[in-house]
N, C-alpha and C positions, 0 to 999 in steps of 0.2 A: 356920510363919510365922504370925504374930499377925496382921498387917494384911493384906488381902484387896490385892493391886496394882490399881487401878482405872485407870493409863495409857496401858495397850491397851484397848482393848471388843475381848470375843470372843463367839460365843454363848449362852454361860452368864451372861453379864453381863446381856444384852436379856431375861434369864429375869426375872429378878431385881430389877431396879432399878425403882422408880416412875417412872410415867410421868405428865405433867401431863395438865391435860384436853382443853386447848387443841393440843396437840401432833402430829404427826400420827404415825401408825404405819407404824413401818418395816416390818412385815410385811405391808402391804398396796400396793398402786398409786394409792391417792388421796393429792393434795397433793406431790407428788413423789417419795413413799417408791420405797423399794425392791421389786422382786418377792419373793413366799417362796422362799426357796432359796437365795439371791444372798447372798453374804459380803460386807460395806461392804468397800472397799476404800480404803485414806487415798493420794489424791493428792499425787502428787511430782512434782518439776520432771522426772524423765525421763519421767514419766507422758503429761506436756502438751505437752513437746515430739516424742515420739510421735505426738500428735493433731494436731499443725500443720503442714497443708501444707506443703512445701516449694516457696518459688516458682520453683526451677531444676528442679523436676520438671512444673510446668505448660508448660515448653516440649517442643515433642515433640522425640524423635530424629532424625537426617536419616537419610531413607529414601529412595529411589527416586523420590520426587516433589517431594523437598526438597532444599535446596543445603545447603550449608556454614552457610549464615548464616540458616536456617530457613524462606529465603524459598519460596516454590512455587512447585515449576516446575509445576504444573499448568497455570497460566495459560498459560505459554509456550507448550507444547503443545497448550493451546485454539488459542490464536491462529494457529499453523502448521496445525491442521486445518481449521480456519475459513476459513484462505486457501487452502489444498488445495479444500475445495469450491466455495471461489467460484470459481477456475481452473479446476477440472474443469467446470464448470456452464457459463462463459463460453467455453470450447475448444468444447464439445460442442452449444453450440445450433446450429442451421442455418443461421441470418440469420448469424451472425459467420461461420463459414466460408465461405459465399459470398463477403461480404465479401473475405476473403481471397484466396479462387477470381479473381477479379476484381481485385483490385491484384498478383496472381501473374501477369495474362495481358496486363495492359499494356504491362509492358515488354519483353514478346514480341512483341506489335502494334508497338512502336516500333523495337524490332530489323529486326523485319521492313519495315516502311516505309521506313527507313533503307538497308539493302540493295537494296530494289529502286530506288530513286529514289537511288542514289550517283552517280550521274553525271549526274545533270541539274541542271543551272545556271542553268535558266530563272529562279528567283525567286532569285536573288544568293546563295541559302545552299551552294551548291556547295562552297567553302572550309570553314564550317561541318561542313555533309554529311563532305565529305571527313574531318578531324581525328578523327570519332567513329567511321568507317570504318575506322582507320586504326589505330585500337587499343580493343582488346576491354573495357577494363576503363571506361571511356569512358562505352558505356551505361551503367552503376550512376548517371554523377551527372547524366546527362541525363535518367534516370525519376523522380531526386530532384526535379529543377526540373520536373518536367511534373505530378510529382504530391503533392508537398509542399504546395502554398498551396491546392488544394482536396481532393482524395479522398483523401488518406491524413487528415487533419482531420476529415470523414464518418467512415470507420471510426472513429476514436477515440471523434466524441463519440457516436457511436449506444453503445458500449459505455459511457463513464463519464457519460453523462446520462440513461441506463437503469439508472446504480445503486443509486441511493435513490430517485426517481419511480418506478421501476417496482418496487417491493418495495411501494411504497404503494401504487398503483394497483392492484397486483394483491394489494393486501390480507395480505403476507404480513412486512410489516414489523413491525409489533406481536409477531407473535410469535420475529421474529428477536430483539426487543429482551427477550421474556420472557425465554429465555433467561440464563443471566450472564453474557453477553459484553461491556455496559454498550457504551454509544454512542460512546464514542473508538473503543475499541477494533473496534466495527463498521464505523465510517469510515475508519480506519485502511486493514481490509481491503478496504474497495472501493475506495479510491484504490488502492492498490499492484496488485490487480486488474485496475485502468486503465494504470496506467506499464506492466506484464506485456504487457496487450494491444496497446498504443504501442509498445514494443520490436518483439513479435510483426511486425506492421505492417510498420513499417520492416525489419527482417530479410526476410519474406519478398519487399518489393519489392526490396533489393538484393542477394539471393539469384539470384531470379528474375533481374534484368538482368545477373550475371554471367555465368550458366550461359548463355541468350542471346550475350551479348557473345561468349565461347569459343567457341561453336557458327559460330555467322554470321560472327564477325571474325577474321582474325590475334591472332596471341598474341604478346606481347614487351614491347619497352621502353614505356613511356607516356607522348607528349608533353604536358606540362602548358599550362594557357593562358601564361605568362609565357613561352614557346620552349624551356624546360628540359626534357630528355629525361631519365627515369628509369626504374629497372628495373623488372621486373612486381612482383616482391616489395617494394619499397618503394610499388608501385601500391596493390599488397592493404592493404598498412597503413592508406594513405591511406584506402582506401574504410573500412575497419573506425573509422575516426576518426569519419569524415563519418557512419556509421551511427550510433555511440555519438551525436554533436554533434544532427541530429536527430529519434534516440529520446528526448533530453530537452525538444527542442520540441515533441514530441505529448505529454510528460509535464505541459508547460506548459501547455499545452490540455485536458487531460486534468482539471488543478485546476480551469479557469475552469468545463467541461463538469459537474463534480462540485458546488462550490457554487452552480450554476442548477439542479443535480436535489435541492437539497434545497430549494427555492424552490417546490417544483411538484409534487402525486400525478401529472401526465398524464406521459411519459417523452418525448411526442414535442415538449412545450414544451418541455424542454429541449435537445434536442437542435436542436432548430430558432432555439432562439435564439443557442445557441451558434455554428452557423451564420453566423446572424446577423450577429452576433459579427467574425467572420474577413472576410466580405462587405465591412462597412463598415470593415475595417479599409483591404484593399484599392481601395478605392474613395480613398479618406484616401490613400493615398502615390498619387495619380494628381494629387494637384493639388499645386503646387508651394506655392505659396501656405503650405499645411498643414506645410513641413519642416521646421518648430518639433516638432512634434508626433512627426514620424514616427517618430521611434528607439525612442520609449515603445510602441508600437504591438508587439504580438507577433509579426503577421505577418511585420514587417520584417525579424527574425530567422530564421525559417526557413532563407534562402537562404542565411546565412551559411558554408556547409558550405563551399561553392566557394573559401574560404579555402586548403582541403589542396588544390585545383588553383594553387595560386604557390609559387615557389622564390625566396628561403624561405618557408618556411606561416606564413601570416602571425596568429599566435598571439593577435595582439590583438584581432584580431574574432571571433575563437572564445570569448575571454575575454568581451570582451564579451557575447554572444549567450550565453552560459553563466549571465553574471552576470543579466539579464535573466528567465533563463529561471526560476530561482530564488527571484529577486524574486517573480514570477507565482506560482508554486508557496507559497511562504509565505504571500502576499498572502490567495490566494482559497480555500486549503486552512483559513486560521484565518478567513474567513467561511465556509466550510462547514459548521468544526466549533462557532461560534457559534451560526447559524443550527439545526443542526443537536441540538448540548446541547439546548437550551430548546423546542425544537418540542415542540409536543402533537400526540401519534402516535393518531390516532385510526382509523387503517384497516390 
């Protein structure tokens, strides 16, 4: 071959050729060169497409903590253990199982007072006396009415206006919020914590006045107040309703109790005001004057239960008192969680 191919550079070429002065040396590492040793190599398009990430490789695979759609379940699983501890921590204090020790034993005292005094008529409730005598399932909604519009409202709010006041007070809020559980999501859990312990509540009080009721009374058909006689098992239903109807009124309570404990570090301001609260509600449907107002009123609803005592159950005051209760629950849960976002958590 006469003419040397100059189209490739190989290393006898870099031997070889003149180099300018300005230029840098490929055999060296200053100016960008190459290291000794290193063979240039001519970049090509499969070269570079090699070196570019792929952006369906920055998504990760679903694994075990991931769904279908990449989202994480991790969180999910935060939040159920998160409610798991509040649960565990709010079953296992002392003050709340008393609590409960105590709306457990009421409607055992009323069983009991009821039997022994069933046949006295001295103060005109003899007919009363009697009907509740007369069928066992009975007591369940006469502890409802005895302890609906005040102690069963005590337990609830002592629980959900001890949930954020007393996380502050006792200084351990800041670091619930270090965490990443981010503050929806911790409000979240202490409400539902409240509605849990409101269930709790009401279940054990018309637990208790069952087992009572069987004990001390006849067992069988259950005359309602409208003179309708019906079977035990459509009894049971009925009480299972009245439970559900208000486990959501102490859930409604539960909201109010919940946006005054983020209002307050002391736990017993909220609680007391919540109180409060209920107090002047009651006071308020005592005057007539007031019965513009009353239906708005929360208390009002509570009693609604005694709807499943008429035939037919009269659905629209349940609706009502449902729709109400709901109300309250959205109303005072997104002042909570207002209040609550933008707080400066200093303790």
């Amino acid at each position: 071959m006469s003419t040397a191919d100059t189209s490739a550079p190989d290393a006898g070429t870099h031997a070889t050729q003149p180099r300018d002065a300005g230029a840098p040396d490929p055999r060296d590492g200053r100016a960008g060169g190459r290291m000794p040793g290193l063979v240039p190599v001519t970049e090509t398009l499969r070269t570079v497409e090699r070196r570019t990430p792929d952006p369906a490789a920055a998504v990760p695979a679903p694994s075990a903590w991931t769904d279908a759609t990449g989202g994480p379940r991790r969180a999910r699983w935060a939040f159920w253990r998160l409610l798991g501890s509040e649960l565990g921590l709010t079953f296992r204090r002392p003050r709340n199982l008393v609590m409960l020790a105590v709306l457990a034993c009421v409607p055992a005292v009323l069983g009991l007072a009821l039997r022994a005094f069933g046949g006295d008529d001295r103060d005109g409730m003899g007919g009363f006396i009697q009907s509740v005598a007369g069928n066992s399932l009975m007591l369940t909604f006469v502890a409802f009415s005895f302890l609906v519009l005040l102690l069963m409202p005590v337990a609830v709010s002592v629980v959900a206006g001890d949930s954020v006041a007393g996380e502050a007070g006792g200084g351990t809020l800041r670091y619930l919020l270090a965490a990443p559980a981010g503050r929806t999501r911790l409000l979240a859990v202490k409400y539902l914590n409240a509605v849990v312990f409101a269930y709790a509540v009401t279940a054990v009080v018309a637990l208790s006045a069952l087992v009572t009721g069987l004990i001390l009374f006849p067992a069988g058909p259950v005359t309602l107040l409208s003179g309708t006689t019906i079977s035990m098992g459509e009894g049971l239903l009925r009480i299972l309703i009245a439970v559900g109807y208000v486990g959501a009124g102490m859930a409604a309570l539960a909201a109010v109790a919940l946006a005054l404990s983020t209002f307050t570090e002391v736990s017993i301001g909220a609680v007391a005001a919540t109180l409060v609260l209920v107090v002047v509600c009651q006071v308020l449907r005592a005057f007539p004057e007031l019965s513009v107002v009353t239906p708005y009123l929360l208390p009002t609803r509570f009693t609604n239960f005694d709807a499943v005592l008429r035939s037919p159950m009269d659905l629209s005051a349940l609706r009502d008192g449902l729709l109400a209760f709901g109300a309250y629950i959205v109303l005072f849960c997104s002042i909570a969680w207002a209040r609550f976002s933008g707080k400066d958590i200093t303790s």
